[in-house]
C-alpha positions in Angstrom: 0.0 0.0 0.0 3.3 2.5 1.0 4.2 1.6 -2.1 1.1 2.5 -4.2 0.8 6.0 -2.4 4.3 7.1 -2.9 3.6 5.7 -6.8 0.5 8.3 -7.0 2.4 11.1 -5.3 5.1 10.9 -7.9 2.6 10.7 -10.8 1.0 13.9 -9.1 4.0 15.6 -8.7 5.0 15.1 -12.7 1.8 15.8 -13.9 1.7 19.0 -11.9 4.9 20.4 -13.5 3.6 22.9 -16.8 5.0 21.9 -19.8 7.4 23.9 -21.7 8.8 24.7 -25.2 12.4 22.6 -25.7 13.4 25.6 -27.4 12.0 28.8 -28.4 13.0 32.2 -30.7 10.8 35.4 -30.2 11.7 38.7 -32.7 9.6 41.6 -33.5 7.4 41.3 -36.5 7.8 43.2 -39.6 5.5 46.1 -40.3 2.5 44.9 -41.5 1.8 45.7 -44.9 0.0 44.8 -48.1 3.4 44.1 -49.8 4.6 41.8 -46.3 1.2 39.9 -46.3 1.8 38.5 -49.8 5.3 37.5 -49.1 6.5 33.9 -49.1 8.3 34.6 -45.6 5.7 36.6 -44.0 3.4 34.3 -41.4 0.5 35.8 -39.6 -1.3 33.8 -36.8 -0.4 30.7 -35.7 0.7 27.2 -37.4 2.0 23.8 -35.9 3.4 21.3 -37.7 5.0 18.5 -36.0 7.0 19.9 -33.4 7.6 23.1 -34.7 5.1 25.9 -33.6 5.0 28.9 -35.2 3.3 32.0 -34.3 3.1 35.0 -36.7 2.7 38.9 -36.2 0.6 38.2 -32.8 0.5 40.7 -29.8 0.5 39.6 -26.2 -3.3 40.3 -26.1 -3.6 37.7 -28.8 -0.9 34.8 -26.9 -2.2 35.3 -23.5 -5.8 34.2 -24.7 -4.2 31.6 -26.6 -2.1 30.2 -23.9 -5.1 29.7 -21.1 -7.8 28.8 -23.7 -10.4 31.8 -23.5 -11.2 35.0 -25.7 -9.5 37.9 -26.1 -12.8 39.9 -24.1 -11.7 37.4 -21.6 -8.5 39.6 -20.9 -8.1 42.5 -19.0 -4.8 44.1 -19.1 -2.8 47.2 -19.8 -4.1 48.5 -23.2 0.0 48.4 -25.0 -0.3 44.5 -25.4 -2.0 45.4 -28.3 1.1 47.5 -29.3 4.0 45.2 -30.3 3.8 42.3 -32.6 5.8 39.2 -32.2 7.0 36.4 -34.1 7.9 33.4 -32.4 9.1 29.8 -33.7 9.2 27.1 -31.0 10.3 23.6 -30.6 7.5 20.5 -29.2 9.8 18.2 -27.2 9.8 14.9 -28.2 7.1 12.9 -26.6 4.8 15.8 -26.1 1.4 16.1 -27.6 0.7 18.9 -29.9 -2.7 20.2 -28.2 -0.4 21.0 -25.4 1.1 24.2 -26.8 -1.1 26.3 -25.4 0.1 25.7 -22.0 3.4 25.7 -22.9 2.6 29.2 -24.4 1.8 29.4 -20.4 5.4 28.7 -19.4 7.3 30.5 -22.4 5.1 33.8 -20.9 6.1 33.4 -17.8 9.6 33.1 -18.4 10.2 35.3 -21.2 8.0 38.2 -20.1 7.6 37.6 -16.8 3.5 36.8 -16.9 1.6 37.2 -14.0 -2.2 37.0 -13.7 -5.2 35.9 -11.5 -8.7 34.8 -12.6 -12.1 36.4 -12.4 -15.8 36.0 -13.1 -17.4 39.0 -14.6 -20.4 39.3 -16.5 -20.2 41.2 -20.0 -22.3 42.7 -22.3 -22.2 40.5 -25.5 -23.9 40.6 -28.7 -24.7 36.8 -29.3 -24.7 35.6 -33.1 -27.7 33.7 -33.8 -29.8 32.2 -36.7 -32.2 34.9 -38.1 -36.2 34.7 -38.1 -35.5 34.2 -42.4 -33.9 31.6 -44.1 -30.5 31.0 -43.6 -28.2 32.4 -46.5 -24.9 30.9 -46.1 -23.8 26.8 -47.3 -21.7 24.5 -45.1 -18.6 24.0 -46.9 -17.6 21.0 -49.2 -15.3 18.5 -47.3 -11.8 20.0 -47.0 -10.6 17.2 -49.5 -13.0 18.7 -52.0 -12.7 22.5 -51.2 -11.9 24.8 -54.3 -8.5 26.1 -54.5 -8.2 29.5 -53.2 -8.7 32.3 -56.1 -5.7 33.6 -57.3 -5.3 37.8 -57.5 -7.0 39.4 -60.8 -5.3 40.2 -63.4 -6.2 40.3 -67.5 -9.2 38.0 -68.3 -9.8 37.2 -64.8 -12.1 38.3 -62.5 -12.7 41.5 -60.8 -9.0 42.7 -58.5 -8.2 41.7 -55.4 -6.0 39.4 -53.1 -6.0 36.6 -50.6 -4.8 36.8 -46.8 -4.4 33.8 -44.9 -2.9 33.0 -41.3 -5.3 34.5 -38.7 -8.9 32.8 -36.7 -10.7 33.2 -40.4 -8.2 31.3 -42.6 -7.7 32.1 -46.0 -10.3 35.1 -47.2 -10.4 36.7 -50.8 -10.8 40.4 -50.2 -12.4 42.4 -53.7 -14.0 45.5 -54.1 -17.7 45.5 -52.9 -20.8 45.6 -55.1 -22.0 49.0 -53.2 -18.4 49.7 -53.0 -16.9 48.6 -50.0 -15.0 45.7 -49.0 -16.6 42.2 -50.1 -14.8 39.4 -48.1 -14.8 36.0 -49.1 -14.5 32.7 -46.7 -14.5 29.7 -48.7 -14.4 27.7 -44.8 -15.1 29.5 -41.3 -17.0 28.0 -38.3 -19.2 30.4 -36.9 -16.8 31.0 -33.9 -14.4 32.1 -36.0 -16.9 34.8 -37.4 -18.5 35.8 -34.5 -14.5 36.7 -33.6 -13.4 38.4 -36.5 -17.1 40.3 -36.5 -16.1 41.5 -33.0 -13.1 43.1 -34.3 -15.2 45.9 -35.3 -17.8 46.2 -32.4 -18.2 48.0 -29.2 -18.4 44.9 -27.0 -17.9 41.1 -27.8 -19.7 38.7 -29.9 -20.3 35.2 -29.1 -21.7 32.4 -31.2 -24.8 30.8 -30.3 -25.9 29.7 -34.0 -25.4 25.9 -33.0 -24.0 25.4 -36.0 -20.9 23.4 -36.5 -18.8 22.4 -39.0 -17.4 24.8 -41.8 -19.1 27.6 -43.9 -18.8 29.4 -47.6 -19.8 33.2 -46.3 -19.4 36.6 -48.1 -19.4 39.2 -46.0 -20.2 42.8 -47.6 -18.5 45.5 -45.1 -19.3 49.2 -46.4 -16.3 51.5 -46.7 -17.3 53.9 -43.9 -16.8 51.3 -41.6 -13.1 51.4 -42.2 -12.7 55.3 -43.2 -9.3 56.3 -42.4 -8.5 53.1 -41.5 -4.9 52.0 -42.7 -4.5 48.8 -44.8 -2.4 47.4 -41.7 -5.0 47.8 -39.6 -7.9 46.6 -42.2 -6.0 43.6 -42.7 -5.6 42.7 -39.4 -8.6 43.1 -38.5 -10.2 41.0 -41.1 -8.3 38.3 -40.6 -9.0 38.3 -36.6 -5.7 39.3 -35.2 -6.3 42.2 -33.2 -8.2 45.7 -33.6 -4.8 48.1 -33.2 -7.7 50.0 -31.2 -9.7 51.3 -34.0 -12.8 53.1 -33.3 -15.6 50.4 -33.1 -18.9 50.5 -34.9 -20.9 51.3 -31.5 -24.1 51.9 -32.8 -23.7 48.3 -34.2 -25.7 48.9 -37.7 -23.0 48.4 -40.6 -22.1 44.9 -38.9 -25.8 44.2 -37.6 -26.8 44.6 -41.5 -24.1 42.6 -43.0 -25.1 39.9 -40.5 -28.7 40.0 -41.5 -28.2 39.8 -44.9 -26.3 35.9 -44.2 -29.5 35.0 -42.6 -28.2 35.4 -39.3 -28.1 38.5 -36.7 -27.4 39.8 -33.4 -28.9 39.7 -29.9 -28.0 41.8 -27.1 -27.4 39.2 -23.3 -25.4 39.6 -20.3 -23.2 36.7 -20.0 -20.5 35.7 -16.9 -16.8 34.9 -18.0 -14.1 33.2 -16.9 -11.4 36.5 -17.0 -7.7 36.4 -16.8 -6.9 39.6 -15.3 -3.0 40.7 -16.1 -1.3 41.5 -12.7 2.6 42.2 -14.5 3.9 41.5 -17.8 7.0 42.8 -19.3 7.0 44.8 -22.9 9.9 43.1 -24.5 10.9 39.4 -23.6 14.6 38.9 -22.5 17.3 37.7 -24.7 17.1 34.3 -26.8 
């Protein structure tokens, strides 16, 4: 018996220790720019293959989510994590699954930047994405297998200019000139989570999803150009792809987005919700030394 409870203490004990990164770079991002985004060696958001993890052009307000598994409305910190962008390229050890990178996001935080935070509940005002009274406008997606290829950019004999981003919570999305002239976006596969987050990037207060629906969607989003007057291309693209607002001015009275969501057969309700918040008690602005 001695024997099996010093066994289970020692499993304890290992499984209580966080797992970290074997190795891991961080460097500041290049400016963000319509010229970087459609570079070969420019990487936005995150992508692990193997045991290499590699996160692209992403702020602390976007890894500190990442790392403990909520939202970025579930963060409360000092509004400059927004400011710097980071690239980091990390090594799995051997033996460790992938799904575990988020927490050893946790450790490389803690270390690198010297992350501190407590947990909350508090109760937000949300705008909750659900189905619409009408018929529902968008199609689930073809099996990834069968998916189109992505549209390459315009040019003679092909159809009307524009360009593809990839990297961030909405994968790959074809951005053209509207029909009303504004920005048409085009997501060949987003889950409704996904678009709930990347709608949020241009509201007063967050949006959850509470469509039910699951799977993978074909959605065209038509955003009118007054939503992003002034706006620089930096900011428009990181905010379509999900990565972060750069603290734009949000749409607060809600109607350019509300529309646009109406018109997929979908729209928005107004609930109080409680969250789960990781509240930011220190965190350094640059990480030390590699």
């Amino acid at each position: 018996m001695m024997h099996l409870l010093f066994a289970l203490i020692v499993w304890f004990g290992q499984t209580a220790v966080p797992p970290t990164f074997e190795i891991a770079s961080i460097k500041e991002a290049l400016p963000l720019s319509i010229e970087n985004v459609q570079a070969t060696t420019f990487h936005m958001g995150m992508r692990i293959n193997g045991s290499g993890a590699d996160y692209g052009f992403m702020s602390l307000a976007d890894l500190i989510p990442y790392a403990y598994r909520l939202k970025r409305h579930q963060l409360s910190g000092p509004a400059w994590m927004n400011d710097t962008r980071w690239d980091i390229l990390a090594k799995i050890p051997a033996g460790q699954p992938a799904d575990r990178a988020p927490e050893m996001m946790q450790s490389l935080l803690a270390e690198r930047f010297k992350l501190a935070i407590h947990r909350e509940n508090r109760e937000q005002s949300v705008y909750a994405l659900v189905i619409g009274n009408g018929r529902l406008k968008i199609k689930e997606a073809a099996a990834e297998e069968e998916a189109p290829a992505t549209p390459t950019p315009a040019g003679p004999g092909r159809a009307a200019p524009g360009f593809s981003v990839s990297g961030g919570a909405t994968g790959t999305v074809r951005v053209t000139p509207g029909p009303n002239g504004g920005m048409q976006l085009q997501m060949s596969r987003i889950t409704m989570t996904a678009l709930a987050d990347m709608l949020m990037q241009f509201m007063d207060r967050p949006i959850v999803d509470a469509t039910e629906l699951k799977g993978n969607y074909q959605v065209t989003l038509d955003l009118p150009m007054d939503l992003m007057v002034g706006m620089p291309a930096a900011q428009k693209l990181t905010a379509i792809l999900g990565l972060g607002s750069f603290g734009m001015t949000p749409d607060t009275s809600g109607a350019a987005i509300s529309q646009a969501v109406k018109d997929l057969g979908l729209d928005l309700k107004s609930r109080k919700v409680p969250f789960e918040t990781i509240i930011v008690d220190h965190v350094e602005k640059t990480p030390t030394a590699n």
